[in-house]
C-alpha positions as CSV (number, residue, x, y, z in Angstrom):
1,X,-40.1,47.0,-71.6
2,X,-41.9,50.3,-72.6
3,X,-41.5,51.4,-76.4
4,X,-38.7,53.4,-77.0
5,X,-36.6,52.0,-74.2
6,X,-33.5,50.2,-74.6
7,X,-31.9,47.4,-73.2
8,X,-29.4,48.3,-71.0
9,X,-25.7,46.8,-71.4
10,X,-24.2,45.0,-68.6
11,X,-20.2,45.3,-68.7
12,X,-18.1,42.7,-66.0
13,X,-15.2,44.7,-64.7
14,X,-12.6,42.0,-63.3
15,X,-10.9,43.8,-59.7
16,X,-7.9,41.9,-59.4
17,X,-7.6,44.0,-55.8
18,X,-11.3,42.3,-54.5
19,X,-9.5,40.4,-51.4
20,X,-10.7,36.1,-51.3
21,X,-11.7,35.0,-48.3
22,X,-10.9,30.8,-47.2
23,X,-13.8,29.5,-45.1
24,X,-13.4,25.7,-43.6
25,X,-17.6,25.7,-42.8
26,X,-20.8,27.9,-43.4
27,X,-22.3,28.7,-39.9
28,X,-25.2,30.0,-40.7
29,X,-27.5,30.3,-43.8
30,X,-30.9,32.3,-43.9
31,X,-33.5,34.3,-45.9
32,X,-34.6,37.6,-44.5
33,X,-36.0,40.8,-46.1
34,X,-35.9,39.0,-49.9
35,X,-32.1,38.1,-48.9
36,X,-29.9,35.3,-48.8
37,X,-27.6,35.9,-46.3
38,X,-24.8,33.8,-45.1
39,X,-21.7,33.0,-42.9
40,X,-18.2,31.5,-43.4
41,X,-16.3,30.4,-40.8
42,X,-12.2,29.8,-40.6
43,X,-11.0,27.5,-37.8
44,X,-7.1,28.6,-36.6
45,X,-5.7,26.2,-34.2
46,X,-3.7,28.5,-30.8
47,X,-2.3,27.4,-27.5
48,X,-0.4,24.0,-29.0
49,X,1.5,22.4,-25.8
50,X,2.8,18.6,-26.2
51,X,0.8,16.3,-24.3
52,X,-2.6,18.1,-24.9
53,X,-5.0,18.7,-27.8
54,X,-4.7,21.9,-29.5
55,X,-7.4,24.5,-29.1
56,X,-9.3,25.3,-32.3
57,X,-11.4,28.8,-32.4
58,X,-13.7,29.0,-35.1
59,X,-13.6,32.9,-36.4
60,X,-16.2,34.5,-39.4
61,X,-13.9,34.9,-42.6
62,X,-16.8,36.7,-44.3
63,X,-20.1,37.4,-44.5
64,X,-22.3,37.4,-48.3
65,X,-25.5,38.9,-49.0
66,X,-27.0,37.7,-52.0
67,X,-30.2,39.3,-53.8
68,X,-33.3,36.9,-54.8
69,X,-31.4,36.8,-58.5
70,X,-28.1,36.8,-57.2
71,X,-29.6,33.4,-54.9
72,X,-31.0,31.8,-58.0
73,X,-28.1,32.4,-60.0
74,X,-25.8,31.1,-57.0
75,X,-27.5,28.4,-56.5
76,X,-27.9,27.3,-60.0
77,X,-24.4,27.5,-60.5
78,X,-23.9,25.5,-57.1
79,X,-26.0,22.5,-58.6
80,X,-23.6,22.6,-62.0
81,X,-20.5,22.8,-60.1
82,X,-22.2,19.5,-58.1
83,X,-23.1,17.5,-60.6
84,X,-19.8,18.4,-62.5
85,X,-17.9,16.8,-59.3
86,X,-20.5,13.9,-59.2
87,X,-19.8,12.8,-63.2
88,X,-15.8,13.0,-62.2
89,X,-16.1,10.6,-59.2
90,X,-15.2,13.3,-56.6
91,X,-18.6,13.7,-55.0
92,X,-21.2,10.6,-54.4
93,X,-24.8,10.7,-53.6
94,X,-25.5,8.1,-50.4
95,X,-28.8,6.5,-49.9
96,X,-31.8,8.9,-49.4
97,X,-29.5,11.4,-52.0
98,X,-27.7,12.9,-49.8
99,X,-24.3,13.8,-50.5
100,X,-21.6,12.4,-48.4
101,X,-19.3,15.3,-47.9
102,X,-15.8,14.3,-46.5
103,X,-14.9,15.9,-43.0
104,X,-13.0,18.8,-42.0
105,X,-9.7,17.5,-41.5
106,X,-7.8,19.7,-38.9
């Protein structure tokens, strides 16, 4: 930081009216341009008739961009959040440390 300058102060703002979105899945997670960008997918179950399986479609419930300190950040808060679950029994580690992650149940 140059002499004289001063640290500028960063104020959170809560937005109550910031819509959530569900997602069942991520379809799709990559890093272009210094971005991590990724996909969130909803599955909705239509055309239910008795004797045959339901038909799922699988629609994009949002999209995030993230920038390279927005992905650190994310993802350092991801690892917390998993090794919270792992100390409370809720997540385990298999062999090769891998975690096992319980299916989508429809």
């Amino acid at each position: 930081m140059a002499q004289g300058q001063q640290k500028a102060q960063i104020v959170y703002v809560d937005r109550p009216d910031v819509a959530e979105a569900f997602a069942d899945e991520v379809s799709f997670i990559g890093f272009h341009a210094g971005l991590l960008k990724m996909e969130f997918l909803v599955q909705r179950i239509e055309d239910v008739h008795p004797g045959q399986p339901p038909k799922i479609k699988k629609v994009t419930a949002c999209r995030l961009v993230l920038s390279p300190a927005g992905t650190f950040q994310f993802l350092s808060k991801i690892e917390a959040t998993i090794k919270a679950l792992e100390q409370q029994g809720v997540l385990k580690r298999a062999q090769g440390g891998n975690i096992d992650v319980p299916p989508i149940v429809h």
